[in-house]
Structures are given as structure tokens and as C-alpha cells.
C-alpha positions, 0 to 999 in steps of 0.5 A: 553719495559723497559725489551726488551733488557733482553728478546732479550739478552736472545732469541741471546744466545739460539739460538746461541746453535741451528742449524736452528730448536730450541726445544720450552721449552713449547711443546717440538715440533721443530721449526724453528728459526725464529718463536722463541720468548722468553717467561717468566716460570713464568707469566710475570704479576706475576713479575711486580705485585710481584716487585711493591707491593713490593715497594708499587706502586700501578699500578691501580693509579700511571703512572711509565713513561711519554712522552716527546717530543711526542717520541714514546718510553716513559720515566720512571718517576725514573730511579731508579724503572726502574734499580731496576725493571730490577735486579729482572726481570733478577732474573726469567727464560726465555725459548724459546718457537714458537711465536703461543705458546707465543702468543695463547697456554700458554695463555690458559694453566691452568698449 
């Protein structure tokens, strides 16, 4: 949730320089724009990993948010780690890619 926005940022400008089809970055197969999902080049638990070890959190053992007033969309516990983690997510590239591919095929990519 924390990185919705960068994701949906991401997905309006793209789109924006397309028609109704968009090319997916992964397949190269055209699509329509509305099965068009922003994804991560490099794997996204990578760069979770990558960040938070870095900062010696463990994300077996520490809970990064929590729920107040039983909102559906939780509260980072420091806001600051949030801030942090959100200039290094901004650092990886994203591409568009057709929802199925995000969804089933990159997942069992072995590239």
C-alpha cells in the first residue's frame, strides 16, 4: 500500500503516450489499456529486502505498521523508514505489463 501511489503515478504517464493499446514491456504482445498493470523490472521483494537489511530490519521479527482505530489501511510505525523506503522504491524502474503477465507469467519466468 505504502508504494500505491509511485505505482499509479507511474501506470498514468505511460499511458498517457498511448492510444487505446499499450505494448507490455515484458511480452512485447499489444494490449488493451485497460488490462495495463504497472510492475517492477526487478523483483519487488528484492527491494524491500534490499532496503531493509540495509537498515537492519528484520522483516521475519519487526511489524513496520499498525492499526489504529481498526482503519482498513494501517499506520507505519516511523514515518520516517516509510519516507526513506519510498526515495529508494522511486530508484528501480517500472514498465507496464497486461495484468495476466503480472499476475501468472513473470512469476514463472526463471529470467
Amino acid at each position: 500500500m505504502a508504494i500505491k501511489h509511485q505505482m499509479d503515478e507511474f501506470k498514468v504517464k505511460a499511458l498517457s503516450k498511448c492510444g487505446e493499446t499499450f505494448v507490455s514491456e515484458y511480452s512485447g504482445t499489444v494490449f488493451p489499456i485497460s488490462e495495463a498493470v504497472a510492475d517492477h523490472k526487478i523483483e519487488f521483494e528484492t527491494i524491500v529486502q534490499e532496503f531493509f537489511t540495509a537498515k537492519g530490519v528484520d522483516l521475519e521479527c519487526e511489524l513496520l505498521t499498525m492499526s489504529v482505530d481498526q482503519r482498513s489501511e494501517p499506520v507505519w510505525r516511523d514515518p520516517t523508514l516509510l519516507e526513506s523506503f519510498l526515495v529508494h522504491h522511486g530508484k528501480f524502474p517500472l514498465r507496464l505489463v497486461q495484468r495476466r503477465e503480472n499476475l501468472s507469467d513473470i512469476k514463472k519466468d526463471p529470467r
